[in-house]
C-alpha angles and dihedrals in degrees: 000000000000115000106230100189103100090043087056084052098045086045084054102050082055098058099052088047091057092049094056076062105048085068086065103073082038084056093059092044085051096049085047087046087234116156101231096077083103095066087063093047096048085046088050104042084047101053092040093056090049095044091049092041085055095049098046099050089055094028113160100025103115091075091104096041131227118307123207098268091050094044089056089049092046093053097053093041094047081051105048104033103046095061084054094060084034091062095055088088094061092037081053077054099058092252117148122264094241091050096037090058091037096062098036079055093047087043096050102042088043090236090131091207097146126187089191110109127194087038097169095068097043112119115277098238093057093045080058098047082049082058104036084056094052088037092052090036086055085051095047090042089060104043091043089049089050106030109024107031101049094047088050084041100224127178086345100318096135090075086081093050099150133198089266100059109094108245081206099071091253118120093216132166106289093074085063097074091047088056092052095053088051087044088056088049101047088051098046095053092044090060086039087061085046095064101037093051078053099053090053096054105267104142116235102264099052090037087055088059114030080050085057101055094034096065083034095050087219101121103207101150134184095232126070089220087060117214082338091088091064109095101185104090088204082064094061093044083056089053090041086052098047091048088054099054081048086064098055134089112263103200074067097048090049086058096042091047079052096062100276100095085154089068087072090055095048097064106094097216088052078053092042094047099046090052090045100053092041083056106051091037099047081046089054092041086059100046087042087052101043095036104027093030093221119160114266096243090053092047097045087053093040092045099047099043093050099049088045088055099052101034082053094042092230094129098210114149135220105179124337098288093191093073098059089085138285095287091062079047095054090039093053094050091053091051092054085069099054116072136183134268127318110253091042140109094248126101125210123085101316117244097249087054082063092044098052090046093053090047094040081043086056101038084056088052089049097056087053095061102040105019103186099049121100106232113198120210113206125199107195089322097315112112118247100237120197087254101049092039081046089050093055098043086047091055094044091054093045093049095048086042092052090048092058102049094044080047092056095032089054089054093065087071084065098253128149120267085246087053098043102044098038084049094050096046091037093049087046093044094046084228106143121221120046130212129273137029099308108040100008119113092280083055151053138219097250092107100056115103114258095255092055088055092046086058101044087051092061096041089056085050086045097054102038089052084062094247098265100058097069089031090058084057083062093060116099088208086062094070108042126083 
């Protein structure tokens, strides 16, 4: 049986971690004299009793470390359980239970689907928790995508196994320092997005938290227009260029900011990515400028900075995208299923996931043509081996496979197949806004019924658990000795 005491102290630790947090928003209510800072303090007294109380009833178990089975039942807890404390401050709000839930879901795996609407005149300090979630998801995305999935060697993960990942099955302290480097990163870039949405006119407060949920890919904004109410188009290149750095590894950025920026260059999926962005954008810019008749300078900006949101899955807006014709439309439901680089902050099927089916695609062709000679797939000079070519095929199908059922199951709530599948792509995917005029980039999700949300809630955690980390916890084998 799996001992679950140092995953409860671990889960402890994090919520008190995630308490600590919660006086920040208060903080800001306080500052604005507005009245709501209580619902943050109650949140926060509340998860941090309950976070203490955890740790000290099961004090002193982490001495061992996590195995492979507790790490995969810390993960889904940490998931699932943070965006329910996370939700109290919107319960504290008046806010009901489904969309509560529903947005501290959205904030925490970065998707930036939101159900809130007139957002513009919501109270500051809970425009700045809807940040913070997405700011502190984007950390623990990271550091689960480095540290936790290749060690467990899911969809092909294990392709990025480091140096500081315990080849016996232990997570030990090496992988800490690791983590601190990325923090400082993380950090750094996030007050680097800070400045530069200042030089180009955004006032503090919106340049705070839209630099929050840039570097985060998350897209919460505090406009109900979305990135659409910034007028300055220098503004929106500043955005194009921190979702892109979101998208990136950032083992890679750590050692660029070091002094090897070619590092970053040399990984074939940043390659891959960037190529893959310039085509479909200068693609877009054409159609925009022959069909919409936009001038060249305005479609190359609304065009860029609408593929780079949803590639990287970070769901900001610049204009509604869904009204320049059924092409854009078609365009924008295929990117929700490509994502960024592993090792980011972004969701959707990650870029080297593409790279080792196409080779594994072309290495099958080739057999056919010559059968008795040994063809040899390379990723970025590592060997495609059976199992790791098998892991990634096996993640493909599930996530397909995952899409569909949330898409029929969704149509049971009486949506529109637009609605159902582009919610469903765009909840996996962690992606943000949907297709179409309910739930499409001019929209929201408020007027889906509370069982759709409940579903989508659990498809975001779904998808940004990677599929198979919650799907091992169904198998009975899992559980026995």
């Amino acid at each position: 049986m799996i001992s679950l005491r140092p995953v409860l102290n671990v889960l402890g630790f994090l919520y008190v971690g995630l308490a600590t947090a919660m006086l920040i928003p208060a903080i800001v209510d306080v500052a604005q004299k507005n009245a709501d800072w209580q619902a943050f303090v109650f949140s926060a007294l509340l998860t941090g009793m309950i976070g203490m109380l955890l740790s000290l009833a099961v004090g002193g178990s982490l001495r061992e470390g996590l195995d492979t089975r507790q790490t995969f039942v810390l993960t889904t807890l940490a998931w699932t359980t943070l965006p329910a404390f996370g939700a109290l401050p919107f319960l504290w709000l008046g806010i009901g239970y489904a969309d509560a839930v529903f947005e501290a879901v959205s904030g925490f795996t970065t998707t930036g689907s939101t159900v809130l609407t007139g957002i513009d005149s919501l109270p500051p300090g809970l425009l700045v928790w809807r940040s913070l979630m997405q700011w502190m998801g984007g950390v623990g995305i990271i550091v689960m995508a480095i540290v936790l999935l290749p060690f467990l060697r899911i969809g092909g993960m294990q392709l990025f196994q480091s140096e500081n990942s315990d080849r016996s099955e232990k997570i030990v302290s090496r992988s800490v320092e690791l983590i601190r480097l990325i923090g400082l990163a993380y950090l750094f870039l996030t007050f680097l997005c800070i400045v530069a949405y200042l030089v180009t006119g955004i006032e503090l407060f919106d340049a705070f938290n839209h630099a929050l949920t840039t570097i985060a890919t998350g897209g919460f904004s505090t406009h109900d227009q979305s990135f659409g109410y910034f007028t300055n188009p220098a503004s929106g290149w500043v955005a194009i260029v921190f979702m892109i750095i979101g998208a990136l590894p950032f083992v890679l950025i750590v050692q660029a900011l070091r002094g090897h920026p070619l590092q970053l260059w040399r990984d074939p999926q940043v390659r891959a990515l960037l190529g893959f962005l310039a085509v479909v954008a200068l693609t877009l810019t054409v159609y925009l400028g022959l069909n919409m008749h936009f001038p060249f300078d305005e479609a190359l900006l609304r065009a860029t900075f609408n593929v780079v949101s949803i590639v990287t899955g970070t769901g900001y807006a610049l204009g509604d995208y869904s009204q320049w014709g059924a092409p854009v439309v078609g365009i924008a439901l295929l990117l929700m299923f490509v994502g960024g680089c592993t090792g980011s902050t972004t969701g959707g099927i990650k870029i080297f996931r593409f790279l080792v089916f196409f080779g594994t695609v072309r290495a099958h062709l080739r057999r056919m043509v010559r059968p008795h000679r040994i063809m040899s797939e390379e990723y970025g000079g590592t060997r495609l081996t059976p199992e790791l070519s098998f892991s990634v095929l096996a993640f493909l199908v599930v996530y397909m496979g995952s899409v569909g059922i949330i898409t029929v199951a969704l149509s049971f709530f009486d949506l529109d197949l637009v609605t159902a599948i582009s919610a469903a792509a765009t909840s996996v995917g962690n992606v943000g806004p949907g297709l179409g005029p309910v739930i499409g980039p001019a929209g929201h999700f408020a007027p889906l019924p509370d069982g759709a949300k409940w579903l989508l809630s659990f498809a975001m955690l779904v998808g940004r658990l990677e599929l198979f980390t919650i799907l091992v916890l169904l198998d009975p084998d899992f559980w026995s000795k």
